[in-house]
C-alpha positions as CSV (number, residue, x, y, z in Angstrom):
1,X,6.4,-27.0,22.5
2,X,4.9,-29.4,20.1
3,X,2.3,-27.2,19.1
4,X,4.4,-24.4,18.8
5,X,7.2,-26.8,16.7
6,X,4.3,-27.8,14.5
7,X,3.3,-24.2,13.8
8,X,6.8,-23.5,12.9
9,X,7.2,-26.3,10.5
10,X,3.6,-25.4,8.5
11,X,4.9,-21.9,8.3
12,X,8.5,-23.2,6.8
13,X,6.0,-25.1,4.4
14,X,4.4,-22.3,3.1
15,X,7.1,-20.2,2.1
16,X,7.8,-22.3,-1.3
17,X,3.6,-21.9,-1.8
18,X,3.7,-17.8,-1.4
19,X,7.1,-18.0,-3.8
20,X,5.1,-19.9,-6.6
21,X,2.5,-17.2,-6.1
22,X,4.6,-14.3,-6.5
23,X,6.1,-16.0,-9.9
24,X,2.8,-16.6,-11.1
25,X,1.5,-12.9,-10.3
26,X,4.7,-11.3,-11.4
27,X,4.2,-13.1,-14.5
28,X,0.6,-12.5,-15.3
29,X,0.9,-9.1,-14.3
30,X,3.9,-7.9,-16.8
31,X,3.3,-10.2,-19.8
32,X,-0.1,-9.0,-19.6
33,X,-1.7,-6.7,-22.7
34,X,-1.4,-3.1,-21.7
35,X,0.5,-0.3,-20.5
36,X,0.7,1.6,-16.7
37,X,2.8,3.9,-17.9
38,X,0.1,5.0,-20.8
39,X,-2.6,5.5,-18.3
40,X,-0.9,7.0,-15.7
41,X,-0.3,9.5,-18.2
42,X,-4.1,9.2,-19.8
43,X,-5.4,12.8,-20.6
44,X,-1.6,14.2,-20.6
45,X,0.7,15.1,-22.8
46,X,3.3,12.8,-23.3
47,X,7.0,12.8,-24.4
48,X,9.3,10.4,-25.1
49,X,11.6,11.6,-21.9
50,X,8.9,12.1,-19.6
51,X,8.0,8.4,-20.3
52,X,11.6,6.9,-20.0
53,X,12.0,9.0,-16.8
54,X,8.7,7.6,-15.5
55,X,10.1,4.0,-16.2
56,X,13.0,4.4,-14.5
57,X,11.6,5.8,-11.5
58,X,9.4,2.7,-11.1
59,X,11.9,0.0,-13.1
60,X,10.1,-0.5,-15.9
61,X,12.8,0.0,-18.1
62,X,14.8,-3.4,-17.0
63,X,14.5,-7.1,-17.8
64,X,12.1,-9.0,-16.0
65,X,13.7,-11.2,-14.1
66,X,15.6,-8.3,-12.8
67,X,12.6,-6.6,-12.0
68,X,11.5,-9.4,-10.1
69,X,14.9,-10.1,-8.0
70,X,13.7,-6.5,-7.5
71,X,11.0,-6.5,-6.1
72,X,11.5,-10.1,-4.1
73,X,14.8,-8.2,-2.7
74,X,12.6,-5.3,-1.5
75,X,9.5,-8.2,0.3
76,X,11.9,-9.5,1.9
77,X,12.8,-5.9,3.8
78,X,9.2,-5.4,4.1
79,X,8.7,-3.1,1.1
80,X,6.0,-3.9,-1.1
81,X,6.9,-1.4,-3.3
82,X,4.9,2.0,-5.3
83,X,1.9,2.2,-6.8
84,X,2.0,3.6,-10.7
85,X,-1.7,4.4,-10.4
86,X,-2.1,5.7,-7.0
87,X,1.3,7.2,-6.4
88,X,1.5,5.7,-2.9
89,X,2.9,3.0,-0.9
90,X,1.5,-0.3,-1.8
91,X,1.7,-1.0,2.2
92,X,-0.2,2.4,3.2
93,X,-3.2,1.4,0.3
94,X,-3.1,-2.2,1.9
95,X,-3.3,-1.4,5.5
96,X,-6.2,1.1,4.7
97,X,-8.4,-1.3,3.0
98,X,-7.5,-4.8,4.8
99,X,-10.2,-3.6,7.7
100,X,-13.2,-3.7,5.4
101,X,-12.4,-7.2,3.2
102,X,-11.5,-8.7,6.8
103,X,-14.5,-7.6,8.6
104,X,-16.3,-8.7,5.8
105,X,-14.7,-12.3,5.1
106,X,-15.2,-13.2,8.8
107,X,-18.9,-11.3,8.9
108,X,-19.2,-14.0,5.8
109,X,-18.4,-17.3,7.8
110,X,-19.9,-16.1,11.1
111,X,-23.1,-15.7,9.2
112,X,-22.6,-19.1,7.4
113,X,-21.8,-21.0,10.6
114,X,-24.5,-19.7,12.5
115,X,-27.1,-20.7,9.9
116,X,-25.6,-23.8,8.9
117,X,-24.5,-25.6,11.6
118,X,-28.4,-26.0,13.1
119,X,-29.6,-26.5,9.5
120,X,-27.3,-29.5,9.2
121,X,-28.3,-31.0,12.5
122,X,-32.3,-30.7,11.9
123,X,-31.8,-32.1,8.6
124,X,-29.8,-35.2,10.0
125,X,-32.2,-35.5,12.8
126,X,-35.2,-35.4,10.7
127,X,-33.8,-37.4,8.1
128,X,-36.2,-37.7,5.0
129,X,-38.6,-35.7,6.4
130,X,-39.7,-32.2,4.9
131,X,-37.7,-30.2,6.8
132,X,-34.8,-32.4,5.7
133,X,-35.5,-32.0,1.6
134,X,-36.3,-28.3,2.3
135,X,-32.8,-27.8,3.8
136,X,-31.1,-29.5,1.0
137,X,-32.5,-28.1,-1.6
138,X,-31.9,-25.1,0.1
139,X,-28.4,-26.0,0.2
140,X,-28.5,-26.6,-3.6
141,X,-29.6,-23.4,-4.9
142,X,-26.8,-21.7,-2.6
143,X,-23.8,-24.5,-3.8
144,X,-25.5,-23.4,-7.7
145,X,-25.9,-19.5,-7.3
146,X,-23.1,-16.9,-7.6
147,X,-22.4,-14.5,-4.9
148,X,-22.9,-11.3,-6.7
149,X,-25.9,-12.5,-8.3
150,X,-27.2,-13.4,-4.8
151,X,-25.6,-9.9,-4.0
152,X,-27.9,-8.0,-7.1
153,X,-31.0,-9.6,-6.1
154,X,-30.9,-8.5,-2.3
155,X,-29.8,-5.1,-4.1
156,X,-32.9,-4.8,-5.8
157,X,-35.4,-6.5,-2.8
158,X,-34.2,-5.0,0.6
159,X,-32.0,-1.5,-1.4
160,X,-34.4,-0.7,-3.9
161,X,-37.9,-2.2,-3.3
162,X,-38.2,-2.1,0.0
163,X,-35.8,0.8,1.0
164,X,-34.7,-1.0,4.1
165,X,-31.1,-1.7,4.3
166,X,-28.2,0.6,2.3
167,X,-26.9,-1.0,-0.9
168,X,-23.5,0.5,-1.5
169,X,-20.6,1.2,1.1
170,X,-19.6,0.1,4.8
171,X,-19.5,2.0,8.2
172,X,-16.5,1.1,10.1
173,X,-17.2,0.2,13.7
174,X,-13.3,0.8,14.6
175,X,-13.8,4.1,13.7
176,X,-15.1,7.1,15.7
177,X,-18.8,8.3,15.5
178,X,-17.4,11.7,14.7
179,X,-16.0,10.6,11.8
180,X,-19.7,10.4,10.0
181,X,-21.8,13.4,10.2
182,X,-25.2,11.1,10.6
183,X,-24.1,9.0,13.6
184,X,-24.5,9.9,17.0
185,X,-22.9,7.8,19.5
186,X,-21.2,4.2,19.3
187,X,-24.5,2.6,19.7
188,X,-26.0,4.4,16.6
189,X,-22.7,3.5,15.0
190,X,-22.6,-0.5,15.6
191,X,-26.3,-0.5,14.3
192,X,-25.7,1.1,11.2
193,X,-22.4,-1.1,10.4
194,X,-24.9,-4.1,10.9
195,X,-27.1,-2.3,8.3
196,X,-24.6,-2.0,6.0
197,X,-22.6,-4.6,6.3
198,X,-26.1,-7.3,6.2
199,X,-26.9,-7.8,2.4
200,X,-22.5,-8.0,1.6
201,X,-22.5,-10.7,4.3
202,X,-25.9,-13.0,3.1
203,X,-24.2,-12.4,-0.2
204,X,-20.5,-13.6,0.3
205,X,-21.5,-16.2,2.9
206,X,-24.9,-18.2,1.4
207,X,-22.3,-20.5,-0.5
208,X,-20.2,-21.0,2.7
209,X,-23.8,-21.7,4.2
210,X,-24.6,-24.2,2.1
211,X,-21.4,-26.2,1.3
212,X,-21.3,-26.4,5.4
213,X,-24.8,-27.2,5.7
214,X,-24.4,-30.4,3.5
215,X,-21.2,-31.5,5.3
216,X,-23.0,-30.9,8.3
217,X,-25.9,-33.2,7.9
218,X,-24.0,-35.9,6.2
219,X,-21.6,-36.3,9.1
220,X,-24.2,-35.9,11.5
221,X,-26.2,-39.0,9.7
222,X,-22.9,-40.6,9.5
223,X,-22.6,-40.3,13.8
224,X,-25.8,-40.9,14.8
225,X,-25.0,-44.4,13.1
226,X,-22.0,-45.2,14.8
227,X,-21.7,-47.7,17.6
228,X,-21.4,-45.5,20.1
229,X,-24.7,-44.1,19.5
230,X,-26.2,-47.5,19.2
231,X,-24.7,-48.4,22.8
232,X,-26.1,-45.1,24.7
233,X,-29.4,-45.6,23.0
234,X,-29.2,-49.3,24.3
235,X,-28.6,-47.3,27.7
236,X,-31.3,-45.3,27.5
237,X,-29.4,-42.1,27.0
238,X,-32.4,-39.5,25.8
239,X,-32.2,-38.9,22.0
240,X,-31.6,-34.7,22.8
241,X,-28.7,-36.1,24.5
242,X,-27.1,-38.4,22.3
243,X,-27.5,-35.7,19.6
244,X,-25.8,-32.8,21.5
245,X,-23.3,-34.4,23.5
246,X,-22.2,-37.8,21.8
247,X,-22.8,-37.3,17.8
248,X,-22.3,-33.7,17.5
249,X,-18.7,-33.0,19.0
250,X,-17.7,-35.8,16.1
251,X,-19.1,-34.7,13.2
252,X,-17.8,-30.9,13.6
253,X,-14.0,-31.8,12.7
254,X,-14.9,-31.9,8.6
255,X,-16.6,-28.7,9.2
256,X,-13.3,-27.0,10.5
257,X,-11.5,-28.6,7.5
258,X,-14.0,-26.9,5.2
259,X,-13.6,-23.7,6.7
260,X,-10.1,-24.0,6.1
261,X,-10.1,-24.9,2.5
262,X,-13.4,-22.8,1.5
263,X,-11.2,-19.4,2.6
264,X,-9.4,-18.8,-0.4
265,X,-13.0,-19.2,-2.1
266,X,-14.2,-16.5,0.9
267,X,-11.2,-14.4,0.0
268,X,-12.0,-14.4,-4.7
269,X,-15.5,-13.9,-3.5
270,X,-15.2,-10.6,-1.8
271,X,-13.7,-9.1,-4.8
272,X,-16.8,-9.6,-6.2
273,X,-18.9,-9.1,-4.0
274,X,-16.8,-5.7,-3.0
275,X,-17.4,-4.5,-6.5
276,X,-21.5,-5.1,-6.6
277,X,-21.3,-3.1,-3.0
278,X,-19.2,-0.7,-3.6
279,X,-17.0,-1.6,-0.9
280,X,-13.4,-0.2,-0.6
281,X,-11.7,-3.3,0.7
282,X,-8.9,-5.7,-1.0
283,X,-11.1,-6.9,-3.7
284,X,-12.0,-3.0,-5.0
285,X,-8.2,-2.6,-4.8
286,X,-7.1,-5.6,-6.8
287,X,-10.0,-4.8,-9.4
288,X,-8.2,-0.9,-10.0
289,X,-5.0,-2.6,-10.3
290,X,-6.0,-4.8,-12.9
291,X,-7.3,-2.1,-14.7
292,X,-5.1,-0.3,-14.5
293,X,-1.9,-2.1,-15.3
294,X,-0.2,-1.5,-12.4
295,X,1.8,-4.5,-11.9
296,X,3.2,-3.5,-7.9
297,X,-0.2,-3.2,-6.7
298,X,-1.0,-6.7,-8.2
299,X,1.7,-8.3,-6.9
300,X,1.0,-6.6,-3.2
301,X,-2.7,-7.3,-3.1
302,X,-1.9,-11.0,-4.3
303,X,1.1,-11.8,-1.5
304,X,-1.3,-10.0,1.1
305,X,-4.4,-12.5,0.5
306,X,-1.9,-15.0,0.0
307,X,-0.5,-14.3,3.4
308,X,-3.9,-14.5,4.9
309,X,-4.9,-18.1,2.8
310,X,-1.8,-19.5,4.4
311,X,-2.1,-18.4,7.9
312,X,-5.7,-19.0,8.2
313,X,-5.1,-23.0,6.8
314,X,-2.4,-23.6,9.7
315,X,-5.0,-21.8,12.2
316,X,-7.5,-24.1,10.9
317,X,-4.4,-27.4,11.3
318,X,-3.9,-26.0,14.8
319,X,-7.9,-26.1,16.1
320,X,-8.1,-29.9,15.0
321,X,-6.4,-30.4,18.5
322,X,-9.0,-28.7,20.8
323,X,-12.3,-30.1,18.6
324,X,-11.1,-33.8,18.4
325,X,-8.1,-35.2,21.3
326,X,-7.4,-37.6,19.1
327,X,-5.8,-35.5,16.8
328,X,-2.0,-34.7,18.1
329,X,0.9,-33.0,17.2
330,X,4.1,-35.1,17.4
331,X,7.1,-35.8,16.6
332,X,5.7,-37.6,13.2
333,X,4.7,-34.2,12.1
């Protein structure tokens, strides 16, 4: 009941967060230079009624705060309103590209914790030796280089060079082998949605990887200094031992804080990274809308990552209580 209290109370918390995002959006989205209504008609003849009738149909034509009582009124039934571009629920063009940015966010961290976690630990272990300064300066050049410049160079090295993995697109592993003419089985499928999904995922997940890494070895360094440590070496509790089941288990609650915070970093990176792919996820949505004016798929895309920021933060709160016991949920919260 506690945990389920506290869940309820972060969830209260965030609804004034998602608010200030939807004001910002909204804002940035209609006071912004440009048109919709102009290039949804690009290449067409245009009238003066056809245009009016176009901005009524999609309430363009009223103030904006109206417009925004709106469109809040309509969130709140579930309706995340039209797109001018597309022509199409906002929701539909959502649920049809959330698959591919999630799969690929999540590819992203499991990717960076796998790598970084027993980085961090060798590096901490062998502290100031080589393999210590050659995981940190690892760690450097991934804190210091940009994902889709990480994302070109694997283009050009694995794509082009060496022809061995695909450089543009995803194959769905939710979807049926039927549905693509060169797959045969669900075994040829899953391989060839690791193929494609391998270079996105080095590419969105190398700065995850290294910011992790870091934290990893300091805290490690920082445990295998505690007194504890010092009292089961007095024991004569073997080294492996105190390394896996004594310092370890401490130093891993930062790490869950960082994955927390680094998401909405995840999330602005796959809209890169979606766009040097050529991956039709969130972040190839949100980059047509801005280009194309249109202010209701902003403001859907936006409140959807949003959504998925917020939840995955209190998901994050919530696991501090199975990594560390000392860490409780009260009446204090």
């Amino acid at each position: 009941m506690k945990l389920l209290k506290y869940a309820t109370y972060r969830l209260l918390q965030s609804i004034p967060v998602l608010i200030g995002i939807s004001v910002i959006t909204f804002l940035l989205a209609n006071l912004g230079p440009g048109d919709p209504v102009s290039l949804m008609l690009q290449g067409q003849e245009q009238n003066e009624q056809l245009v009016r009738a176009i901005e009524q149909r999609y309430g363009l034509n009223q103030p904006l705060h109206e417009r925004y009582l709106t469109y809040m009124g309509g969130l709140l039934e579930g309706d995340l309103g039209q797109s001018i571009h597309y022509r199409r629920p906002v929701a539909d063009l959502i649920l049809e590209r959330v698959g591919p940015t999630l799969l690929l966010v999540l590819s992203a961290y499991a990717f960076a914790l796998i790598t970084a976690i027993p980085l961090g630990v060798v590096a901490a272990d062998k502290r100031n030796e080589p393999s210590d300064h050659a995981s940190r300066v690892a760690a450097l050049i991934g804190v210091s280089t940009p994902s889709f410049w990480i994302g070109i160079v694997l283009i050009l090295i694995f794509a082009v060079k060496l022809e061995w993995l695909p450089s543009s697109g995803l194959v769905y592993p939710w979807r049926p082998p039927s549905t693509y003419r060169s797959i045969d089985g669900h075994l040829e499928l899953y391989y060839q949605s690791l193929r494609h999904l391998l270079l996105p995922m080095i590419a969105l997940g190398t700065l995850q990887m290294a910011t992790i890494m870091r934290v990893e070895r300091t805290q490690m360094i920082e445990s295998l200094q505690g007194e504890y440590v010092k009292l089961a070496r007095a024991y004569g509790v073997p080294e492996r031992t105190i390394l896996r089941k004594h310092a370890f288990q401490v130093a891993q609650l930062p790490i869950v804080t960082i994955v927390g915070a680094n998401l909405s970093t995840a999330i602005g990176g796959a809209v890169i990274v979606e766009t040097v792919f050529n991956i039709n996820g969130m972040g190839q949505l949100f980059v047509d809308a801005i280009q194309q004016n249109d202010y209701q798929l902003m403001m859907g895309v936006t409140m959807m990552l949003g959504v998925l920021f917020v939840l995955g933060v209190i998901v994050t709160d919530i696991s501090y209580a199975y990594i560390d016991p000392r860490v409780t949920y009260g009446e204090s919260e």
